[in-house]
C-alpha positions, 0 to 999 in steps of 0.5 A: 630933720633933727627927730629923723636924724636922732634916729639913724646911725652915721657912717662913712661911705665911699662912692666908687667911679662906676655907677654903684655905692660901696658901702664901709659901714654896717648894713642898713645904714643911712649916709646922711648929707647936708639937705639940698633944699629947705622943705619939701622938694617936689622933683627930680630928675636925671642929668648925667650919669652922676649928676641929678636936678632937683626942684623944691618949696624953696623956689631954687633948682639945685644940680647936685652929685647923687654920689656925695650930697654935694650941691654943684649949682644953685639956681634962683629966679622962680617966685613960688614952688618949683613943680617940675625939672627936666633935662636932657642925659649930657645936657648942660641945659636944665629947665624948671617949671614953677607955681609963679606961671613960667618955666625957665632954662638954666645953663650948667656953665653959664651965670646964675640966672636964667638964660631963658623964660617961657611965660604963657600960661595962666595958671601952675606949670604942671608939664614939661618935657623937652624933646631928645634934640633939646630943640623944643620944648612943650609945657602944661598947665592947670589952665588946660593948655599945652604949649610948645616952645622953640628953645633958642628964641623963647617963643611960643610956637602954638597953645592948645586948650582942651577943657577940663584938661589939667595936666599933671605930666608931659615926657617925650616918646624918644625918637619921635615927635610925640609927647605923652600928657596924664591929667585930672580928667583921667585921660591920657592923650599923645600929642603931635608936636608939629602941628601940637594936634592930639594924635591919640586918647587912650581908653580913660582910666577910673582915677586921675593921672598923675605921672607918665613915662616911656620906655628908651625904646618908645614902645611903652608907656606907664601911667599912675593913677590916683588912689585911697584906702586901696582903691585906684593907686595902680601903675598902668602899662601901655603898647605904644603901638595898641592902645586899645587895652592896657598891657597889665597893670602893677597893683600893691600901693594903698595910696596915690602912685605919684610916679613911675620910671622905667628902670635901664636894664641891668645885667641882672635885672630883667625888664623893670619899672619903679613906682612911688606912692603917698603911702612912703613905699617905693616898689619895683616890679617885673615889667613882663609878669607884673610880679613886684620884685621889691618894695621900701617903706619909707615910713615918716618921710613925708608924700613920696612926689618924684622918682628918677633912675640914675644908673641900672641899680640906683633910684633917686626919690624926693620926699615931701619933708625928708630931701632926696634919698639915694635908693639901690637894687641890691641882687641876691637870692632875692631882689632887695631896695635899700636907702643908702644915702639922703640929701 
């Protein structure tokens, strides 16, 4: 961090109560916190309104105050790199899937450790979604399977192998059963947790997938694509309920689209998605034209691997080599993304 640091002007900042960032020093400038994880941080998440969680190389899972930098919680079991974190909004359960084959819960009010470890896949943890009720929760892996747990008991409740399926991300379709699953096959499949049966595969994309997320209404889905010098990198929209064609696709990353979020709808902001890439650019986009309504380059800051909305104006990013940046929509004359804050 010293070279980066060197390069950027300090200045104080003051978080109001509300879900935006006052800023007190010049504009442009960056908050710089203490990093929450030693080297690269490979996921985060949303927690509560001004919480978030995050996973990194250093094997730990920290809870940390988006607002200050601060670290709330420190959570340390896993015995390689964590490569997913999840949660529930207003949850004080939080789960991490890792490199060492397992996933584990983690109580916000609870010991240290973990207070539950789900262990059955053969290979890296690669999924993970826990369903809107926190009573289940399904997990994949490089090993080609999908798994789902019962989350009070730990068990596993069913495994399904597909070949040739290495997943790359698992979210839960809100209120319902289903859960979307992107893989390296370049398919994208909806699963009926009941049964743990495919319930749909969409049309199969040119490059792999890489991330998926819906929207709070069920409705839609996005998906990322792999990506380089240009070719692939696009974010696909989907219609849950015709899946046949792509409702459009949002095209401008020159690299992978490592992830992609549904943005909540601001009172300014019109139906909105962000996306992130390999190329350091985080770009927004008009969910109904496909128009990109704002891009950051955060040009030296390591793969761009994890996006989280926090509030209707504020993105969290992690970072490859530079933590977890605090990113936020201003409006004006036209729409802006700016780095407020890293941590």
């Amino acid at each position: 961090m010293g070279k980066l640091q060197s390069k950027i002007s300090f200045h104080s900042t003051k978080y109001r109560a509300d879900s935006s960032v006052e800023e007190t020093g010049p504009v442009g400038a960056v908050q710089q916190h203490v990093p929450v994880h030693t080297g690269t941080v490979t996921a985060v998440a949303a927690l509560q309104p001004d919480l978030c969680v995050s996973g990194g190389g250093d094997k730990s899972v920290a809870v940390c105050s988006w607002r200050s930098g601060a670290v709330l919680q420190r959570f340390l079991g896993h015995e390689r790199e964590v490569t997913k974190v999840t949660s529930t909004l207003d949850s004080t359960r939080v789960f991490s899937a890792s490199r060492d084959k397992t996933v584990m819960m983690w109580e916000l009010h609870g010991t240290p450790g973990p207070s539950q470890t789900f262990s059955g896949h053969d290979l890296v943890v690669t999924g993970l979604a826990v369903s809107p009720d926190a009573s289940w929760l399904c997990t994949g892996s490089r090993d080609n399977s999908v798994c789902k747990w019962d989350i009070e008991t730990g068990e596993c409740l069913g495994k399904a192998t597909i070949s040739r399926n290495l997943v790359t991300h698992l979210c839960w379709v809100p209120g319902g059963p289903y859960v979307i699953q992107t893989s390296e096959d370049k398919t994208i499949r909806m699963w009926d947790s009941r049964e743990l049966q495919v319930a749909l595969v969409f049309p199969a994309k040119q490059h792999i997938q890489t991330c998926c997320d819906v929207s709070q209404d069920g409705r839609y889905c996005l998906s990322s694509s792999s990506g380089s010098a240009g070719q692939g990198g696009e974010v696909t929209l989907w219609d849950l309920r015709q899946t046949r064609t792509p409702v459009r696709e949002f095209k401008g990353h020159f690299q992978t689209s490592t992830s992609c979020v549904f943005l909540p709808r601001g009172p300014a902001l019109a139906p909105s998605v962000a996306t992130s890439s390999s190329d350091s650019t985080v770009k927004v986009w008009d969910r109904d034209t496909g128009a990109c309504l704002a891009t950051l380059c955060l040009e030296g800051r390591g793969p761009l691997a994890s996006l989280a909305a926090c509030a209707s104006s504020t993105l969290l990013c992690a970072s490859g080599n530079s933590g977890i940046h605090v990113l936020r929509l201003r409006d004006g004359a036209d729409l802006a993304l700016e780095e407020v804050a890293v941590f």
